[in-house]
C-alpha angles and dihedrals in degrees: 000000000000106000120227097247089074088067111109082201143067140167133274107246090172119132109264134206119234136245113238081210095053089053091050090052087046101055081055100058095254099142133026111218112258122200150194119243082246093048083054086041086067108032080057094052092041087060105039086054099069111100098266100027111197120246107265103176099050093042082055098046087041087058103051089055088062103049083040090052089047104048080043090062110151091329098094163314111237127097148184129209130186118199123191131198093266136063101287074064082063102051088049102059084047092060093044097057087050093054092049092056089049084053090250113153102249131181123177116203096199116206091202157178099155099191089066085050115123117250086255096056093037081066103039085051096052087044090058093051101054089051084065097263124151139199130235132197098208130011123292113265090235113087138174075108106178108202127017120208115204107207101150108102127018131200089292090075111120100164137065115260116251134177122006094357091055094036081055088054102048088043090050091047089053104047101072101229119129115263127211112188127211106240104321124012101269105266106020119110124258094220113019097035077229110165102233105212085302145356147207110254098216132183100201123026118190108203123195131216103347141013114270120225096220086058095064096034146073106324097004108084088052084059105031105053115174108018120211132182127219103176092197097230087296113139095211098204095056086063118030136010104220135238096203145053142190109220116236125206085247089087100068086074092051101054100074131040112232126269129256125227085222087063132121124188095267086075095056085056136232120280126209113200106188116192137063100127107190107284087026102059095119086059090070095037096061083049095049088041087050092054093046103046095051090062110274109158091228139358137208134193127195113207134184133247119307086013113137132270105228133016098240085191091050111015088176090079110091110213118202139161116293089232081045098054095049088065104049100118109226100037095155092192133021124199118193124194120029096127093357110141132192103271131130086243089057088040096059082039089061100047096050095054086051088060094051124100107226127093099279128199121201130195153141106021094354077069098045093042082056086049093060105032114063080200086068103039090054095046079047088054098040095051109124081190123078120278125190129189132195114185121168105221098277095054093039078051089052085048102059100031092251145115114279075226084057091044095048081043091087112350092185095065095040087057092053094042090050090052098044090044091042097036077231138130098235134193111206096204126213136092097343105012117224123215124196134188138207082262114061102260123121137187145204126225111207095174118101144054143221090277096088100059090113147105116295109021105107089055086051095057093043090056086042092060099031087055092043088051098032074061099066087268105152086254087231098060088032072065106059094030091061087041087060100031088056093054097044094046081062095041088057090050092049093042080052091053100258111125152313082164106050101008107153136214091243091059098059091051087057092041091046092050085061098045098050088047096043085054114116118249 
């Protein structure tokens, strides 16, 4: 496994100031708290410090018992339990003894040893048998199991399972019972959602205290499946301020303020849209039709030589020259790269726009042309405006002079990295997109499908955030809320039947458009 000290890269753990916006969004449930398996470590030994510490490991187990007892249902009675050396070992001996009182058919397979098992799960051990359990080393050679509970590894594993752990899980995967797994699928990892060698494919995940980040991210959301949190009796706030968030659908409300009906289209703000290098024109049009059908007042797109001189699909759009759009006076948000090329042209382009004042948002080739040129990367770093920057894992890999496997490694950490070296709130885009701000802070987008592994997507979601910002949006929660505006717009498509195979970029403008103006106030 590679091991965290060859990265080039680590987070910002800097204090950080706080947005009075963010705090707006936040008393309105617009993000859950996320956090890293440390960050649990000490939240547990907080609490199990007080004077009269609760019983974790019997409220989890217990716990387990009772979501196990509900996806059952009438379906059946017989259950499988894997129980690992460590605590989730523990939970789930806890849960077993509680389906056996309840006459469910319960067999336990134990990893052992049990002389390296935790006081907790000593106990729990002893409590299940003298409630008659017994332990198994393999799996029964009964089968028609009806519910598999995966309690072998929890959120402190840091290698890749091997031997019978890993033959357990291989055998589980395959056999085509539903998992649930005890706080995080055995073998994938609490804060990257890193595979480690193997996983548990689980259907159902119950997760205690807080949320975990590798469920959200990269490999997670393909082994967790359904997610659910049981907080343990633990008032979070009491104990920790987070660091991370999950965003809700609730945002997409908070990041405007309303209309009003006395309103004209200079107080929705002007767009500029700079890319569309010949061959690559539709690029910086998605990006133009996204602004402007998420509400911006006017938008402007700066195109190339021998680029057209109208959008016949969208004649709203106003096309002008690229050296012609860099001089409109009042472009509220500029968005550099859909389309953009390498050439000098798009060079001198790019460094004009740097030096611009207003929020900027830079994808696509303006990313890859920072990456190359120091001169970029410093202007980049000087800006006093906001600058926001959406690479998918390649382009954040040309950024920091790594491997894209380096940067998936731990996507957390390459988020944070991109916002302290840029001075930039980023979005590393991917299967659960991380965002991260100036201040330390960082998010997880759970919104979104395969489906939109296609052309065009990223222009769409550039357009998204630069006509949420260019409207008087805070850029940095114009950020998160395009991010998951973008992703549930797909997830409607595909909820209406169309995709995920051959969903398109332009879809999910027009599907965004309903969604943002279907948002409570």
């Amino acid at each position: 496994m590679e091991e965290e000290q060859t990265h080039t890269f680590a987070p910002n753990n800097a204090p950080r100031p706080r947005l009075s916006l963010v705090y707006t969004a936040l008393m309105s449930k617009a993000f859950t708290p996320v956090f890293l398996a440390k960050e649990i470590r000490e939240i547990e030994q907080t609490v199990l410090s007080q004077p009269s510490p609760p019983p974790l490991m019997a409220l989890a187990g217990a716990a387990v018992a009772e979501l196990a007892r509900e996806l059952l249902g009438d379906r059946g009675k017989r259950v499988l339990l894997l129980a690992g050396p460590g605590n989730n070992g523990g939970d789930a001996f806890v849960a077993a003894r509680q389906l056996k009182a309840w006459w469910y058919d319960v067999a336990v397979v134990f990893t052992g040893p049990e002389t390296k098992l935790p006081d907790d799960a000593k106990a729990a051990l002893a409590d299940w048998r003298a409630a008659g359990g017994v332990l198994q080393e393999s799996i029964p050679s009964k089968g028609d199991w009806h519910l598999i509970v995966d309690g072998l590894f929890g959120i402190g594993l840091e290698r890749p399972l091997d031997g019978k752990h890993a033959e357990l899980v291989n055998w589980s995967n395959a056999s085509g019972v539903p998992i649930l797994a005890i706080d995080i699928p055995s073998g994938l990892h609490a804060d990257s959602g890193r595979v480690l060698g193997c996983a548990a494919r689980a259907r159902h995940t119950l997760t205690f205290i807080g949320l975990k980040a590798g469920l959200f991210t990269l490999d997670g959301p393909d082994y967790a499946g359904e997610v659910h949190l049981e907080s343990l009796g633990i008032d979070l706030p009491e104990t920790t301020e987070p660091r991370g968030w999950r965003i809700e659908s609730a945002l997409i409300a908070n990041v405007l303020p309303l209309r009003r009906r006395n309103s004209h289209k200079g107080m929705f703000g002007n767009v500029g849209i700079v890319g569309g290098a010949p061959g690559m024109v539709g690029a910086a049009l998605l990006a133009g039709r996204a602004a402007l059908k998420l509400g911006a007042g006017r938008v402007f797109v700066g195109l190339f030589a021998d680029s057209p001189s109208v959008d016949l699909v969208q004649p709203e759009l106003m096309l002008r020259p690229v050296q012609d759009l860099l001089k409109i006076e009042g472009l509220d948000c500029i968005a550099v790269g859909p389309g953009l090329g390498d050439s000098q042209a798009a060079q001198h382009a790019l460094a004009a726009a740097l030096a611009h004042k207003a929020p900027l948002v830079l994808d696509a080739d303006a990313l890859n042309l920072v990456a190359a040129h120091p001169k970029l990367q410093k202007s980049l770093a000087a800006r006093t405006s906001a600058s926001i920057l959406t690479p998918h894992p390649a382009e954040a890999a040309r950024l920091l002079a790594t491997s894209t496997e380096k940067i998936q490694h731990d996507r957390i950490v390459a988020a944070r990295t991109l916002s302290t070296r840029f001075n930039a709130a980023v979005v590393l885009k991917g299967n659960g997109s991380v965002c991260a701000l100036k201040n330390g802070d960082w998010y997880v987008n759970t919104s979104g499908n395969p489906g939109m592994a296609a052309a065009g997507m990223g222009d769409v979601l550039t357009g998204i955030i630069a006509s949420l910002a260019a409207q008087g949006g805070d850029p940095y929660l114009a950020l998160l809320a395009g991010v998951h505006l973008h992703g549930l717009a797909a997830d409607r498509l595909v909820a209406a039947g169309i995709g995920p195979a051959g969903l398109t970029a332009s879809e999910v403008i027009e599907a965004g458009r309903k969604l943002f103006n279907e948002a409570p106030s």
